[in-house]
DSSP file (Angstrom, degrees, kcal/mol; ACC not computed):
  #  RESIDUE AA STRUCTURE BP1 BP2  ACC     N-H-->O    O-->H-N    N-H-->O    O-->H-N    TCO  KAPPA ALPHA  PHI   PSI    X-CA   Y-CA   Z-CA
    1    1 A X              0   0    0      0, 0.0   101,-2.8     0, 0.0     2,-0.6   0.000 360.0 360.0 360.0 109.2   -4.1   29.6    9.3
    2    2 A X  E     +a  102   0A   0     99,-0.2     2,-0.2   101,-0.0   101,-0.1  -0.922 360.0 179.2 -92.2 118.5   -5.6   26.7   11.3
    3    3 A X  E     -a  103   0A   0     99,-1.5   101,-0.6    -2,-0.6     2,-0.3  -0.756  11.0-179.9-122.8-178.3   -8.4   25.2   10.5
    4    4 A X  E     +a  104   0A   0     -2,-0.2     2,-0.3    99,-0.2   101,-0.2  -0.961  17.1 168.9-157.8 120.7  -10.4   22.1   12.1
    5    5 A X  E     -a  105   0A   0     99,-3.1   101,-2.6    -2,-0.3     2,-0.3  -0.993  39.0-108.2-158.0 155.1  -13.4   21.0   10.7
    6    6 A X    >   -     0   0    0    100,-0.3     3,-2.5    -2,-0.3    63,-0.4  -0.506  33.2-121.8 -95.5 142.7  -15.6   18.1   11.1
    7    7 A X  T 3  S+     0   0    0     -2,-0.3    62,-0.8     1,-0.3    -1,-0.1   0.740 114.6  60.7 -42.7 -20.5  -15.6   15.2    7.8
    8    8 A X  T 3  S+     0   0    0     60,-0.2    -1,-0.3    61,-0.1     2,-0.1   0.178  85.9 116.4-114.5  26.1  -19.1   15.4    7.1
    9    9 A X    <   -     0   0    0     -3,-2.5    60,-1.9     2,-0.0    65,-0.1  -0.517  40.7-171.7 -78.6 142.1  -18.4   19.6    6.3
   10   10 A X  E     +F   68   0B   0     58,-0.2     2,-0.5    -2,-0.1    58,-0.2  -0.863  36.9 130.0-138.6 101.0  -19.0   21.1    2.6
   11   11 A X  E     -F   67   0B   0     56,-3.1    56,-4.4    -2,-0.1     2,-0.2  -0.903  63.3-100.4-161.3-167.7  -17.9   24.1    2.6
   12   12 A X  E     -F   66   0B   0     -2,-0.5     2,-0.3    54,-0.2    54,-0.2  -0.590  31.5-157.2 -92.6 140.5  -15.6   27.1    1.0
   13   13 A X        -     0   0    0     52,-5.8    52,-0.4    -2,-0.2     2,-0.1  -0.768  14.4-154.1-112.3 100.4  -11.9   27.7    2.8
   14   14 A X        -     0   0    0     -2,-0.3     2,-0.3    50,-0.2    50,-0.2  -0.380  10.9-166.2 -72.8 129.1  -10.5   31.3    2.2
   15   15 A X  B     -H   63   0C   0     48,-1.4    48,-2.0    -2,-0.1    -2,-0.0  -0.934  23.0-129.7-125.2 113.5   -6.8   32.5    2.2
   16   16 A X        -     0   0    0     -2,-0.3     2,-0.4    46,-0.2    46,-0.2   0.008  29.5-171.5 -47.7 142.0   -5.9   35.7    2.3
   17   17 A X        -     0   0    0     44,-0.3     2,-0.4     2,-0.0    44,-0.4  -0.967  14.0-156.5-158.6 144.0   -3.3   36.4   -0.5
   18   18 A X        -     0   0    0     -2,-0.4     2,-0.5    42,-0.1     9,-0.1  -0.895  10.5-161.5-110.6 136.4   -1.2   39.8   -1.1
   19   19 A X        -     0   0    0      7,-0.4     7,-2.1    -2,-0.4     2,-0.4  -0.921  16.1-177.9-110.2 122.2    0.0   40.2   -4.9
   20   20 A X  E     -J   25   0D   0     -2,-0.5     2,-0.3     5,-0.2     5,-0.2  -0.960  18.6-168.5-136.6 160.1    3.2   42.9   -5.3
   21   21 A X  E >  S-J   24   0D   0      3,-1.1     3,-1.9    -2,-0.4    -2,-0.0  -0.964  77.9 -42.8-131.2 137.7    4.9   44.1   -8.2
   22   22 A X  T 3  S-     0   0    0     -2,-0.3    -1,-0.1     1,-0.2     0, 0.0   0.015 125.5 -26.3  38.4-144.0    7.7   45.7   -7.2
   23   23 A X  T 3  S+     0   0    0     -3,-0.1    -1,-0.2     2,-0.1     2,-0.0   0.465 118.7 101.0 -72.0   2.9    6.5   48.0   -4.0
   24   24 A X  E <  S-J   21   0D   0     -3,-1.9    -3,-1.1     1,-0.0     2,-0.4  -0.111  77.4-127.8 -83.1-176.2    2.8   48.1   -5.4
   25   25 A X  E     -J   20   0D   0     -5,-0.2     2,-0.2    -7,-0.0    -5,-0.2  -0.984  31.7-164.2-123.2 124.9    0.3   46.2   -4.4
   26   26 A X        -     0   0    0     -7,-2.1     2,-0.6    -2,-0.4    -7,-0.4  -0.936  27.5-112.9-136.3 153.3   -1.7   44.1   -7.8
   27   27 A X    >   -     0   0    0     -2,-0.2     3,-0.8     1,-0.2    -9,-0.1  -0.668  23.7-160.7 -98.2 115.7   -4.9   42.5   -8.0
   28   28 A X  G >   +     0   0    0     -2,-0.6     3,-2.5     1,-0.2     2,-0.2   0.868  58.7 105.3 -52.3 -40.6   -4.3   38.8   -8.4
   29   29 A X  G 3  S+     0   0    0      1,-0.3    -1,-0.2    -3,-0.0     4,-0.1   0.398  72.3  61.1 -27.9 -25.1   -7.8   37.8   -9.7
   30   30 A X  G <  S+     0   0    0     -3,-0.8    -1,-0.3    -2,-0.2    -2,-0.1   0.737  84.2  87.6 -99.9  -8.0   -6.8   37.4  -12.8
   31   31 A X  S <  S-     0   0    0     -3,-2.5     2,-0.3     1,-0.1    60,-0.1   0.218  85.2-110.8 -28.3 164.4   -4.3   34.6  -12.4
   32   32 A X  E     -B   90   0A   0     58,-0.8    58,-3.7    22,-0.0     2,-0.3  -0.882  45.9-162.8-108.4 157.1   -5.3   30.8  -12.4
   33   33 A X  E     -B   89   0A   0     -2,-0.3    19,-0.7    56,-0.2     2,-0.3  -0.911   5.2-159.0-139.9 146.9   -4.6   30.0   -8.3
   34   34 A X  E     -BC  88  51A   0     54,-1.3    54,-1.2    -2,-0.3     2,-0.3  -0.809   9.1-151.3-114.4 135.6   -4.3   26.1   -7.0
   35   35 A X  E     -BC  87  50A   0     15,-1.8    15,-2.2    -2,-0.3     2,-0.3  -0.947   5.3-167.1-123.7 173.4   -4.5   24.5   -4.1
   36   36 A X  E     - C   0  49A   0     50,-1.3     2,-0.5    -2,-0.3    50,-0.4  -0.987   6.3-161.4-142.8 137.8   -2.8   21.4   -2.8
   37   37 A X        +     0   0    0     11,-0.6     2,-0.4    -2,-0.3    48,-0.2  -0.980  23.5 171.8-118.2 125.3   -3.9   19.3    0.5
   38   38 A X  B     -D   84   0A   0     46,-0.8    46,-2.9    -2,-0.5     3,-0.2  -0.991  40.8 -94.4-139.4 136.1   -0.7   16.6    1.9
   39   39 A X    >   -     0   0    0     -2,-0.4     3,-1.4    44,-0.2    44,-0.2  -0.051  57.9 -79.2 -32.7 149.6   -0.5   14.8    4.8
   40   40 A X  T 3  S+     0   0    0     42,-0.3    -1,-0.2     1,-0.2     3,-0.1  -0.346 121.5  12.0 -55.9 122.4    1.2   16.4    7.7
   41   41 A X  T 3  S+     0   0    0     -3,-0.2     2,-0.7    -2,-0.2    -1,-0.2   0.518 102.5 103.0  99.9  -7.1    5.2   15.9    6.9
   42   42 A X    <   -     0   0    0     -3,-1.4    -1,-0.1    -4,-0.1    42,-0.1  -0.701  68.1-127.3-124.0 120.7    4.9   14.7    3.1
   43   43 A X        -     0   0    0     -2,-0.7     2,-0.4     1,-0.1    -4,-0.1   0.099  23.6 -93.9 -73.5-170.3    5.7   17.3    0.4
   44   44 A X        -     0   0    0     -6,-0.1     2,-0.2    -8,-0.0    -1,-0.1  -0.697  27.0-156.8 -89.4 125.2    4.0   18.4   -2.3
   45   45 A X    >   -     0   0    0     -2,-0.4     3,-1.9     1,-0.0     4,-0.1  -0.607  31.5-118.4 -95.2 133.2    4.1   17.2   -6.1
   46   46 A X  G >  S+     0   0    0      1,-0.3     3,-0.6    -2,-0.2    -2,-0.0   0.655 117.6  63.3 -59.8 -15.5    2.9   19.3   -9.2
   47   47 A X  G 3  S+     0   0    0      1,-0.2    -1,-0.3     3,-0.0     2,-0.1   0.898  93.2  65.0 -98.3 -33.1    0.4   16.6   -9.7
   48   48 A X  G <  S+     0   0    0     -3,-1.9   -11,-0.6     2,-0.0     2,-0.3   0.291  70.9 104.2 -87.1  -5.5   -1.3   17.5   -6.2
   49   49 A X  E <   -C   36   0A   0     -3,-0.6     2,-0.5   -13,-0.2   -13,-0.2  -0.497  50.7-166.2-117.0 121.1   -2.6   21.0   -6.9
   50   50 A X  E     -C   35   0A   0    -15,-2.2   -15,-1.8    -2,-0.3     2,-0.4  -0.895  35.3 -97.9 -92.9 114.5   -6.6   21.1   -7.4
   51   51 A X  E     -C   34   0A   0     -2,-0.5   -17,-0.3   -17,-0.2   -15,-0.0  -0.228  40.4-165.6 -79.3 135.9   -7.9   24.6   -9.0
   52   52 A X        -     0   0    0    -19,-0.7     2,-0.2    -2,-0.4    13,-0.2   0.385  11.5-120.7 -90.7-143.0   -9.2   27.0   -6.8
   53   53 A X  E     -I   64   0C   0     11,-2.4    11,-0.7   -19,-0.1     2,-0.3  -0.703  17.6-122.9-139.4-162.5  -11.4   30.3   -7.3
   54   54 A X  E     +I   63   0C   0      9,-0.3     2,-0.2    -2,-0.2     9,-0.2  -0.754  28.6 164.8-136.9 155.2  -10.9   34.2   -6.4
   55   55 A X        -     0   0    0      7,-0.9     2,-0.2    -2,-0.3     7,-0.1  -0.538  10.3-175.0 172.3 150.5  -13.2   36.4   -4.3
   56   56 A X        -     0   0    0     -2,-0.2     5,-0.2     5,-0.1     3,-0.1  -0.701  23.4-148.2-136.1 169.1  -12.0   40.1   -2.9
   57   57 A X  S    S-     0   0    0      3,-1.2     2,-0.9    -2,-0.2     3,-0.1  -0.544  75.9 -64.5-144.9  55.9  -14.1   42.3   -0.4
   58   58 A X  S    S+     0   0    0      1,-0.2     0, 0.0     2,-0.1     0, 0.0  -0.683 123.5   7.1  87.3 -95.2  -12.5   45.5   -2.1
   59   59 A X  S    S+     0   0    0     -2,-0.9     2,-0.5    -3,-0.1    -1,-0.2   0.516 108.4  81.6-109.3  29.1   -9.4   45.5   -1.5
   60   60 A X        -     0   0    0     -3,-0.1    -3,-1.2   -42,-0.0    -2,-0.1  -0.857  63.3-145.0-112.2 138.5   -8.5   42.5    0.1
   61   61 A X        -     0   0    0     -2,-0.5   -44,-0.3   -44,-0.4     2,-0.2  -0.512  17.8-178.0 -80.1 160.9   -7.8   39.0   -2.2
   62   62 A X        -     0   0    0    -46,-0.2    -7,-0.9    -2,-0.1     2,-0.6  -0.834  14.3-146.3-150.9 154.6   -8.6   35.9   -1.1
   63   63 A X  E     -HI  15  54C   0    -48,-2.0   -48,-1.4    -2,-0.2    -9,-0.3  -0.884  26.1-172.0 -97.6 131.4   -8.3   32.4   -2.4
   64   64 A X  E     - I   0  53C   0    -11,-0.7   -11,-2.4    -2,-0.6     2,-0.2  -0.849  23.8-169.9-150.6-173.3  -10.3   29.7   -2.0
   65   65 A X        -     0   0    0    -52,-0.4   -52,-5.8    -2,-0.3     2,-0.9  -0.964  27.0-126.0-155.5 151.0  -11.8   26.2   -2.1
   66   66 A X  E     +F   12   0B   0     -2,-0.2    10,-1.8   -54,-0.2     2,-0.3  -0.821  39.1 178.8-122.6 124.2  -14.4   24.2   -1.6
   67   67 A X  E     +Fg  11  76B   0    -56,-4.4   -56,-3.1    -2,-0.9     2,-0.3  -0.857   8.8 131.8-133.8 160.7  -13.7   21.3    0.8
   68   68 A X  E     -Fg  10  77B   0      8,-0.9    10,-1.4    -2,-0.3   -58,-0.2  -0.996  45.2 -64.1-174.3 148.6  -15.5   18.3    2.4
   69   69 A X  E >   - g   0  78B   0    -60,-1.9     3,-2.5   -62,-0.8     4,-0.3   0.061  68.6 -66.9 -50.5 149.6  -15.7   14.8    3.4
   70   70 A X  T 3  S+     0   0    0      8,-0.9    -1,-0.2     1,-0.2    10,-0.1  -0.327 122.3  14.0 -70.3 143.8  -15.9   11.9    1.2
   71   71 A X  T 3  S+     0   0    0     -3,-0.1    -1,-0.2     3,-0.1    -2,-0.1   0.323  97.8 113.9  92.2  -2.9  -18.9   11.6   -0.9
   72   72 A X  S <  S-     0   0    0     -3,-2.5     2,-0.6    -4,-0.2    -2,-0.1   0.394  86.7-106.4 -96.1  17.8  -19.9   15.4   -0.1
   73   73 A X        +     0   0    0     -4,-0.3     4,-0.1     1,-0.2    -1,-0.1  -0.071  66.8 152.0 109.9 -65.6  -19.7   17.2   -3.3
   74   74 A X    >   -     0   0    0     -2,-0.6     3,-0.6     1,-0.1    -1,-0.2   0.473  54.6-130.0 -29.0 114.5  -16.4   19.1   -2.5
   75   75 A X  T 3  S+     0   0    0      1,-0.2    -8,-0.2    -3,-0.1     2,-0.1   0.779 109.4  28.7 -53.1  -7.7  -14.0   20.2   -4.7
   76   76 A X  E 3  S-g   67   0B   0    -10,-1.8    -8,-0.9     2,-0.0    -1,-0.2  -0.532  81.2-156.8-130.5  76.5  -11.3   18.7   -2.6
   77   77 A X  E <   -g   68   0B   0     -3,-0.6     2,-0.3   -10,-0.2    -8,-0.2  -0.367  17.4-170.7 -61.9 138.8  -12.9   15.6   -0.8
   78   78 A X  E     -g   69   0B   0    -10,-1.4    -8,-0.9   -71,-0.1     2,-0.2  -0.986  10.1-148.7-133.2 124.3  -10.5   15.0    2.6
   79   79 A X        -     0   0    0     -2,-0.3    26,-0.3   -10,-0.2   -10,-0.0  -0.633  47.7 -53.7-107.9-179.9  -11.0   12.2    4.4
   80   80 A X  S    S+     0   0    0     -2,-0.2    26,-0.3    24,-0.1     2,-0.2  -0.094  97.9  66.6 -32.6 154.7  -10.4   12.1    8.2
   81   81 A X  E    S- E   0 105A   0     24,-1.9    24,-1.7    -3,-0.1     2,-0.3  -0.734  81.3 -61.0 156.4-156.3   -6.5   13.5    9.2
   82   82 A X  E     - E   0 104A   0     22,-0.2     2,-0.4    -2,-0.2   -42,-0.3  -0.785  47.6-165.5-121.2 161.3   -4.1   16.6    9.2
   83   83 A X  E     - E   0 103A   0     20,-1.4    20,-1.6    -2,-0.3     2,-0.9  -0.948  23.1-135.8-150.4 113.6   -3.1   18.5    6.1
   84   84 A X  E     -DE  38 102A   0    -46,-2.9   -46,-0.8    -2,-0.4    18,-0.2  -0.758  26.3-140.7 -37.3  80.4   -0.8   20.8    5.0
   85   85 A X  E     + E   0 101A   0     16,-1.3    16,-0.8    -2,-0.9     2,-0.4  -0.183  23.0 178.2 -65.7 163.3   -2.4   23.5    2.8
   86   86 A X  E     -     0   0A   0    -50,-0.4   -50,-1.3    13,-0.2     2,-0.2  -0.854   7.6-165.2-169.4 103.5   -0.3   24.7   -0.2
   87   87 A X  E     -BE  35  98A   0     11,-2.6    11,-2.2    -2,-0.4     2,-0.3  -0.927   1.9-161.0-114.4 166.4   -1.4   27.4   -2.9
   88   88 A X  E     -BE  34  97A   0    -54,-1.2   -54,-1.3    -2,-0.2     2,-0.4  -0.832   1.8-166.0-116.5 137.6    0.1   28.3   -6.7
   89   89 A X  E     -B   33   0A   0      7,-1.1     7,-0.4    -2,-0.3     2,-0.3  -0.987  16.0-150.8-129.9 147.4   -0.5   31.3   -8.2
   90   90 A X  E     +B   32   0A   0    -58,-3.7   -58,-0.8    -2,-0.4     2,-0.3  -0.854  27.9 144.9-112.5 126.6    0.5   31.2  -12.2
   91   91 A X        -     0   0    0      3,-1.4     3,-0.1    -2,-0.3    -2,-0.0  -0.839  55.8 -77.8-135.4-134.4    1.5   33.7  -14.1
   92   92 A X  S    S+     0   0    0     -2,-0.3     3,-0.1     1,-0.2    -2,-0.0   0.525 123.0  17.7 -63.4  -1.2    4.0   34.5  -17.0
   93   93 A X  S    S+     0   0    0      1,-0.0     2,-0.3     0, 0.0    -1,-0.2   0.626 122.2  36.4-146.5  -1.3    6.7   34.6  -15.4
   94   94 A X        -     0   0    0     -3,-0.1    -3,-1.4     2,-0.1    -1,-0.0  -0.635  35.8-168.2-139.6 172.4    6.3   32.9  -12.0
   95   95 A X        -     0   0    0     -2,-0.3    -5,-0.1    -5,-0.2    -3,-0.0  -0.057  21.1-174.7 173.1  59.4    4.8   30.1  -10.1
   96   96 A X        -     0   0    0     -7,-0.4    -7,-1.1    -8,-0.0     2,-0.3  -0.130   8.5-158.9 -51.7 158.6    5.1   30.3   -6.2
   97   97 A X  E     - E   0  88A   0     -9,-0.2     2,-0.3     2,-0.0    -9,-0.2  -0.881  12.4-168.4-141.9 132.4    3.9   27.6   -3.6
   98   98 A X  E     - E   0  87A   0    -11,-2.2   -11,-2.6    -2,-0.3     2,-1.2  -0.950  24.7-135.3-120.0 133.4    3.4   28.7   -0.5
   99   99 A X  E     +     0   0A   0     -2,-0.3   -13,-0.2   -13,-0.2   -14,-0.1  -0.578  34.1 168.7 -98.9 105.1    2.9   26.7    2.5
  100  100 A X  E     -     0   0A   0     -2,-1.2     2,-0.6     1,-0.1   -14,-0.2   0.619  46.4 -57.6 -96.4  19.3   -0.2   28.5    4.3
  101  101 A X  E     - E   0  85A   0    -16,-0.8   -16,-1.3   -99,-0.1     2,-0.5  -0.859  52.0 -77.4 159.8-150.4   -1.5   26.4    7.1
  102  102 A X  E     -aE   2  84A   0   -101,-2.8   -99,-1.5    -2,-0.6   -18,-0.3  -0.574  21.9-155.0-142.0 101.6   -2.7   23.4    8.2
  103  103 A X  E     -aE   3  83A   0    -20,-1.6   -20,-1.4    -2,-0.5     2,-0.5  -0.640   0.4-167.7 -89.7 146.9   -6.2   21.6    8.1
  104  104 A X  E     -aE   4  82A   0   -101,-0.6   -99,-3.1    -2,-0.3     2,-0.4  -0.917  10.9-165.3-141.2 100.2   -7.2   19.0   10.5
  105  105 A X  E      aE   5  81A   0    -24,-1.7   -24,-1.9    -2,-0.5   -99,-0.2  -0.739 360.0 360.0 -86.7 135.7  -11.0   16.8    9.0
  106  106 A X              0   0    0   -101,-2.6  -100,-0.3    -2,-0.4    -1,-0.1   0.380 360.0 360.0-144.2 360.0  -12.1   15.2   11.7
């Protein structure tokens, strides 16, 4: 996922995310999910991770966030550059990071 969005943006960014248990397919929602934003090329630190929200269209998950320039509101204010997107999902027994894409405020 690449996205490209202008600084003076408030809005929500959705990522698709597949939950298995074994071969099954499980509905994530009830998990707490993260997101993390880093310059292109610098990793990522437990401190970096912002919390994000849930929202499905039946059977599909997604995660998301609400992102924006400084001074807009956003749950993740970004100021001009490129970004490295990052989500956690917690549960009891786990805590993946995945890196899923890249945002570029401009």
């Amino acid at each position: 996922m690449d996205l490209k969005l202008p600084v003076l943006t408030d809005e929500f960014i959705r990522v698709p995310v597949e939950a298995r248990e074994g071969s099954a397919a499980v509905n994530p929602t009830t998990l707490p999910v993260h997101f993390a934003f880093k310059t292109t090329g610098v990793p990522v630190d437990p401190g970096d991770f912002t919390q994000g929200a849930w929202e499905t269209d039946g059977a599909a998950y997604f995660a998301r966030i609400r992102v924006g320039g400084p001074g807009t509101g956003a749950t993740k204010e970004l100021a001009s550059g490129r970004y490295t997107i990052w989500i956690k999902v917690v549960d009891a027994t786990e805590q993946p990071i995945r890196q899923v894409g890249t945002l570029e405020m401009y």
